[in-house]
N, C-alpha and C positions, 0 to 999 in steps of 0.2 A: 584809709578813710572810706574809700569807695566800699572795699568788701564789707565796714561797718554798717554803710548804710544801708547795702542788701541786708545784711543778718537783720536790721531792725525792718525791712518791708517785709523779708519770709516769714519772722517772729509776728508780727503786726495780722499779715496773713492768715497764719496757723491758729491764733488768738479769735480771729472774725470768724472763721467757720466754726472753731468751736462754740462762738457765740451764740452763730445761726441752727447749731444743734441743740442747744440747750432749749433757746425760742420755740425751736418750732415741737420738742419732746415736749415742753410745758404747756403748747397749746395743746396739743395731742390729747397731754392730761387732760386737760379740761374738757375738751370734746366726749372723752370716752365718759367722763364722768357726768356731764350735763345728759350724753346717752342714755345711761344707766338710771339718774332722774326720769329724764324722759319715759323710758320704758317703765318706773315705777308708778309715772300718770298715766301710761295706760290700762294696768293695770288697777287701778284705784278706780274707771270706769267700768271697765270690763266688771270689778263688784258691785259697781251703782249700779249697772243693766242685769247683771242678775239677784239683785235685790229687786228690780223692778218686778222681775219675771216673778219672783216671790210674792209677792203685796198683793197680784194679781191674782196668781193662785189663790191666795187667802180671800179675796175680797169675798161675801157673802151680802149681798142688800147693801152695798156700797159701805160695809164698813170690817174692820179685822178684829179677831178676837186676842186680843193683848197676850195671852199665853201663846196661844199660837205663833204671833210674830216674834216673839222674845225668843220661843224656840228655833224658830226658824233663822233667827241672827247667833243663836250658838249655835249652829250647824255652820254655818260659813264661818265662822272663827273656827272651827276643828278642820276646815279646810273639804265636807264631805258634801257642798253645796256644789262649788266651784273649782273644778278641777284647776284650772290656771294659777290659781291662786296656793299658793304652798301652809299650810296652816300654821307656819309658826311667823309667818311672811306680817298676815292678818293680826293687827292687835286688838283693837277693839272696834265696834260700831256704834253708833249712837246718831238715832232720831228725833230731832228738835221741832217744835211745837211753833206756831208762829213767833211767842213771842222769847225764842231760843232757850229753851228749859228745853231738857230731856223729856223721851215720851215712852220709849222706848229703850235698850243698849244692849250691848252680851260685849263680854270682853273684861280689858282692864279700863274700869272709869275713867273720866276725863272730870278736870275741875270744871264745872260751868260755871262757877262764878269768875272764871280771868277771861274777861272779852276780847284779849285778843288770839283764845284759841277758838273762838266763837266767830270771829271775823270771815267772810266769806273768801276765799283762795289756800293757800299754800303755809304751813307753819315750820319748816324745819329743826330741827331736833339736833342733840348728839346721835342717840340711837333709833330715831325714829321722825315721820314725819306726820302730821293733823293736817288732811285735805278737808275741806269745808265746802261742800257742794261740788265734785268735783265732777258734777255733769248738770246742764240747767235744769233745776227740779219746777221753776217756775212759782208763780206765787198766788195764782188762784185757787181760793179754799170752797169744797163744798158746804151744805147748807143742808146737809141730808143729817137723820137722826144721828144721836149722840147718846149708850148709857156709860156704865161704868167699868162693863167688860171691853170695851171698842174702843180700837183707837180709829180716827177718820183717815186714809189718805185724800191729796189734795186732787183735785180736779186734772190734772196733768198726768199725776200715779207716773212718774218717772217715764214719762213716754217720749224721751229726747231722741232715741234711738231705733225704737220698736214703732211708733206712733205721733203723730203731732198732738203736742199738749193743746188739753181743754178736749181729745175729740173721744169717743165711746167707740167701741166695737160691738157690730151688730151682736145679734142674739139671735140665737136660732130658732123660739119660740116667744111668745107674748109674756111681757113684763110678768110679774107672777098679779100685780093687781089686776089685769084687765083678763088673766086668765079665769072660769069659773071653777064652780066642785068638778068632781072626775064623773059623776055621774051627772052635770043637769047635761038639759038637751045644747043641742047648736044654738037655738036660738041666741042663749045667755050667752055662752062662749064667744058670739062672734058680734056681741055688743060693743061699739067701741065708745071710747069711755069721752069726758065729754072736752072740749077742746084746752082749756087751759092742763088736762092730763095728760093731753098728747106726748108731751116732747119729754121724757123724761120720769123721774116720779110724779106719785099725786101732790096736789099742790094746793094750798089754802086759797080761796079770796082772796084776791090784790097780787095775786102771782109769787106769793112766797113761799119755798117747800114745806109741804107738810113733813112737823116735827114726829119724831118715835110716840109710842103714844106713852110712856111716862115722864114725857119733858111737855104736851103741850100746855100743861099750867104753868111752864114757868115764865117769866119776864123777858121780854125780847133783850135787853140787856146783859142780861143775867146767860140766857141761851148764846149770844152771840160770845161774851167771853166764855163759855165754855169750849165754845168750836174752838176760839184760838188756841185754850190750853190742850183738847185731844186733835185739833187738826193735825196730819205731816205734813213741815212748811221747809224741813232740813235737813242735811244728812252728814255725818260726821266720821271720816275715817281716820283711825292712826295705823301707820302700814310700819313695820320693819325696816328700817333702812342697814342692817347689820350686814347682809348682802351686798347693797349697795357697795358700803366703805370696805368690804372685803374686796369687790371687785375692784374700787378703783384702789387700793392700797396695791395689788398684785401689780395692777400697771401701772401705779408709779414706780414701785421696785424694778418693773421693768425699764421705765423708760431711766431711772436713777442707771439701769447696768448700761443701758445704751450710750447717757452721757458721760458715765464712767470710763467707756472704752474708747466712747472720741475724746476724752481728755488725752488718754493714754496712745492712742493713734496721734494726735498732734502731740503731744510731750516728745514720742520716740519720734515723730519728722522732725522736731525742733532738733534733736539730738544728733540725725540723722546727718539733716542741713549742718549742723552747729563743727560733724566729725570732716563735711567733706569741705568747710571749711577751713578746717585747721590744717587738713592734709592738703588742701590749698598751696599756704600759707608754709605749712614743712616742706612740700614739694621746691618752692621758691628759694624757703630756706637752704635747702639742700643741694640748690644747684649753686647757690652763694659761697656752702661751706666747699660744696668740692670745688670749685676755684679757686677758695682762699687756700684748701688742702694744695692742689697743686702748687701754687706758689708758695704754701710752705716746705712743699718736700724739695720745690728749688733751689730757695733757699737752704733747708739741713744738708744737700749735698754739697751747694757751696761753702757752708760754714765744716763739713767734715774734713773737704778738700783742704782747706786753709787749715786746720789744725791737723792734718797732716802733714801739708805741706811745712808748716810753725816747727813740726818736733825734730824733724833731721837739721836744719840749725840749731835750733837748740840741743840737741846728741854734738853737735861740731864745739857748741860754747861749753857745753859740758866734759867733751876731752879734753880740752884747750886748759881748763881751770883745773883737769886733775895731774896733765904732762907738769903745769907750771909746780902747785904744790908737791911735786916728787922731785924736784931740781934739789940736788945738794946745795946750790950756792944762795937758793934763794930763801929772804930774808922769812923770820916767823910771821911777821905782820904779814908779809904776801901770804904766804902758806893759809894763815887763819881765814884770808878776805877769799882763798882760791876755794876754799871747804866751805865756804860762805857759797859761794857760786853755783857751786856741787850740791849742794841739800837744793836752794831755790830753784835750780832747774829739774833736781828729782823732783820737788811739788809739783812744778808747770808740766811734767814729763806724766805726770799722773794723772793730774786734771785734762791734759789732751787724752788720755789714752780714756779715761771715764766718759767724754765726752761722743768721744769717737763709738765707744763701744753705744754708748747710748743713742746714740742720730741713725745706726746700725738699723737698717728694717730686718723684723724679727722672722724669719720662714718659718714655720713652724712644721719639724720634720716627724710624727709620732711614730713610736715604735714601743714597742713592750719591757718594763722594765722594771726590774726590783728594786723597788724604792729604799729599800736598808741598804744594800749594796751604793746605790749615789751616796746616799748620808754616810756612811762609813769612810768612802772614797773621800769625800768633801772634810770627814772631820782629820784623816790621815795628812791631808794637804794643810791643813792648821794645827798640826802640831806643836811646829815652833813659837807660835803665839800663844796657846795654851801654857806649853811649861814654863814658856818666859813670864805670863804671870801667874801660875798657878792655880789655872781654874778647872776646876773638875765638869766633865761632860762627860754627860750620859745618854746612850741612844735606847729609847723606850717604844714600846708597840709591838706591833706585830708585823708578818711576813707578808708583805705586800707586795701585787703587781697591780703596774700602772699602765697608762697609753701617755706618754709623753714627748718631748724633743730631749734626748741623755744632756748633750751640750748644754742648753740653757737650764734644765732644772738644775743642773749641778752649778750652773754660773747662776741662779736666785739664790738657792740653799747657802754656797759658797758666801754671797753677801749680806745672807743675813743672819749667818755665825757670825763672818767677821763684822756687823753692827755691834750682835751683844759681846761677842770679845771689847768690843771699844766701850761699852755701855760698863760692863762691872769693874769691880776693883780687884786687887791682887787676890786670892783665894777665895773667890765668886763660884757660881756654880750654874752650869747651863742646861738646860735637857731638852732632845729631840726626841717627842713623840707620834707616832704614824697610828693610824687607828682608822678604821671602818666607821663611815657616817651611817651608810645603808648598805643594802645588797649592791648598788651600783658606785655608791663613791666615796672617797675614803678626805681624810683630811690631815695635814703635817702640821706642826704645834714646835715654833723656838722661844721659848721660857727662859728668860737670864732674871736674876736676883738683882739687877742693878736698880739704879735710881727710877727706872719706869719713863714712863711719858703722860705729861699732863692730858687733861679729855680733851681740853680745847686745840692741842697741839696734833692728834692722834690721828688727824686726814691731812693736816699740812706735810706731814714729814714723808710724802711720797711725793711731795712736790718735788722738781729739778731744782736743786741748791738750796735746798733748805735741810741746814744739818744743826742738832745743838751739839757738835763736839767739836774740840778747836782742828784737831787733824781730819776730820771727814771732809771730802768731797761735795756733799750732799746731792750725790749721784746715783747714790748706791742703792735705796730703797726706789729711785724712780725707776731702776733697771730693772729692779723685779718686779715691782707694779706692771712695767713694759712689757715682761715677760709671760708673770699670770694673764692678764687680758689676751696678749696673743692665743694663748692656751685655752681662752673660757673660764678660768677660773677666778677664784675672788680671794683676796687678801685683806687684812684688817689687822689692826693695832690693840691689843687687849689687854685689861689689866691680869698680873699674876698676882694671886694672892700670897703670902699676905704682904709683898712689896716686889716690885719688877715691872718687865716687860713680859705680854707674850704675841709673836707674830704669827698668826693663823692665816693656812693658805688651805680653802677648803673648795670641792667640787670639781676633784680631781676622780677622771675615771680609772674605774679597777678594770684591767686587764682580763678578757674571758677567758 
């Protein structure tokens, strides 16, 4: 019970740290993957600030030439604007108006009619993601002309990074209005122009910028939606996330091997724990069995002794009943009951001597030995039992050496001709075959044509006293069972075709 309970705190154990790997490998994931976002918003500014550095380039009289900037957004989609940026990384661009209409784009479109890829922040995708302002573009629009070739940027011109929005960079010379011709004198040139023109462009009565001059008939209504539709109020990026899910795909794979191999690091501790467990537990057992060994080998020497001691009375009651039956005077009746006496103590004379020979610890003496010559010897010593019922044996194989004890192979061999002697009927037929398993070890084969042995019966009958014949012992196969195991080798019961027994005794070594 106790060692149960350990197994279930080791097992409970080895289960929590795998736990705590799996946790902490999944957070991992996510970390490196939120990284890898991460790093794709910075680079989604790093194009908004050199698109800045663009607009400004372009600017001309505070406003951009629509070809121009369109070119200038497929150049950074080929990737030859911005080195940092990989051009297949870049999907599209697209510049929105104040009132979020395209104004501008290069790339692959984007739908402006679904507002929420118009939506200010973050849009994620399967293979891509829609930044929407992904640096403050700010919302102040100028007020300076407007035609048809120009788009306006806003007052800010992307200056989160480079400049504070709303502010100008000087100039290195006088606005181009307050400058004069190349030729008038200084006088003109160094006129300054009158205060409401100071700060900026020239500028209407009432402080409003002076319009382009083919816009100043129009409606001030009329003029102010048009700034909304050419102002930049937006900016629109879809970036590649392919990258991305490449990279975090590889480290999941990784982090999937890592908790692959701590499953398999706790599996094999589990197993580990589980084997020094059991050898625990056999260790225990083991000292139980050689105990109980002891006190059974106490025991078989006392039970050998006693049936030792049992046979020389019985050899005494045994003379006694054959002196009586040779009496001339004595009567038939005695005579019959003295031969009666004589067979029953030849049984019990048997069954000690089976006994004895069996309770026998086995030495096992090897030496080198031609296995035809044992079988030959063995079938010579059965002779009289062969012709007395007329069974034909035959010795088959080949010329074999062996490493064995001569004594006992021939006392196995010996008992298990004389089984299939007992097993067939009168003109049966037996055969002893010897034969090469491999290079190293060969295998012996006794085949009788008798009635066979049931499958279910075919491990009992090396049991001690279990015999199906009325005269057997049922001593006999456990002797030789006794005997191969001394040896290392293996014996079995088999069927012989197409009716019989055959007893195989294999993993016998061949002699070098």
């Amino acid at each position: 019970m106790e060692l149960t309970r350990r197994n279930i705190v080791v097992y409970a154990l080895l289960g929590a740290v795998w736990v705590l790997v799996l946790g902490w490998q999944a957070e991992e994931h996510l970390r490196v993957k939120e990284a890898a976002r991460t790093d794709l918003r910075n680079r989604s500014k790093d194009i908004a600030n050199t698109l800045s550095a663009l607009i400004r380039g372009m600017r001309f009289r505070g406003a951009i030439p629509q070809e121009r900037l369109e070119t200038g957004l497929k150049e950074m989609i080929s990737g030859r604007t911005n080195e940092l940026v990989k051009s297949s990384e870049l999907i599209s661009i697209v510049l929105l108006n104040a009132t979020n209409q395209p104004v501008a784009s290069a790339g692959r479109p984007i739908d402006s009619q679904r507002e929420d890829l118009l939506r200010e922040g973050e849009h994620w995708g399967q293979r891509s993601v829609t930044l929407v302002n992904p640096v403050d573009l700010g919302a102040s629009l100028t007020s300076e002309g407007v035609t048809n070739t120009f788009v306006m940027p806003p007052l800010s011109e992307f200056t989160n990074r480079i400049g504070e929005p709303g502010r100008e960079f000087p100039r290195r010379g006088p606005p181009p209005e307050e400058a004069g011709p190349p030729n008038a004198p200084d006088s003109l040139a160094t006129n300054r122009p009158p205060p409401e023109m100071r700060e900026g462009r020239p500028r209407e009565p009432g402080g409003r910028p002076r319009r382009p001059f083919g816009l100043r008939g129009m409606d001030e209504k009329d003029f102010q939606s048009l700034i909304a539709k050419r102002t930049l109020h937006g900016l629109v990026l879809t970036l590649s996330t392919e990258g991305l899910e490449a990279a975090a795909t590889r480290d999941l794979w990784l982090r999937t091997i890592i908790v692959l191999l701590a499953a398999l690091a706790a599996l094999g501790s589990g197993l580990a724990w589980r084997n020094l467990a059991k050898s625990s537990e056999l260790q225990i057992r083991l000292v139980r069995a050689s105990e109980m060994n002891t006190h059974l080998k106490e025991m078989n020497l006392a039970a050998a002794g006693l049936a030792h001691e049992t046979r020389n009375p019985l050899n005494i009651i045994r003379g006694l009943a054959q002196m009586i039956s040779k009496q001339p005077d004595t009567a038939a009746e005695i005579q019959r009951k003295s031969r009666d006496i004589i067979e029953e103590a030849d049984k019990v004379a048997a069954q000690l001597n089976e006994f004895i020979n069996y309770s026998r610890p086995r030495e096992v003496r090897r030496t080198k030995l031609s296995l035809s010559s044992v079988v030959n010897e063995v079938v010579r010593t059965l002779n009289y039992d062969l012709e007395e019922k007329k069974i034909s044996l035959q010795v088959k194989g080949e010329q074999l050496s062996i490493e064995a004890d001569e004594q006992l192979l021939r006392q196995a061999l010996f008992n298990l001709l004389l089984n299939a002697i007992q097993a067939v009927e009168g003109g049966g037929e037996i055969q002893v075959v010897a034969q090469k398993r491999n290079a190293a070890e060969a295998v012996v084969e006794v085949r009788d044509n008798g009635p066979g042995v049931p499958l279910e019966r075919r491990t009992e009958i090396f049991k001690p006293y279990f015999t199906t014949q009325e005269k057997g012992t049922g001593l006999g196969l456990a002797v030789v069972q006794q005997i191969v195991l001394a040896h290392g080798w293996e014996v079995e019961c088999l069927a012989n075709e197409p009716r019989g027994a055959t007893f195989r005794i294999s993993h016998l070594k061949l002699a070098g």
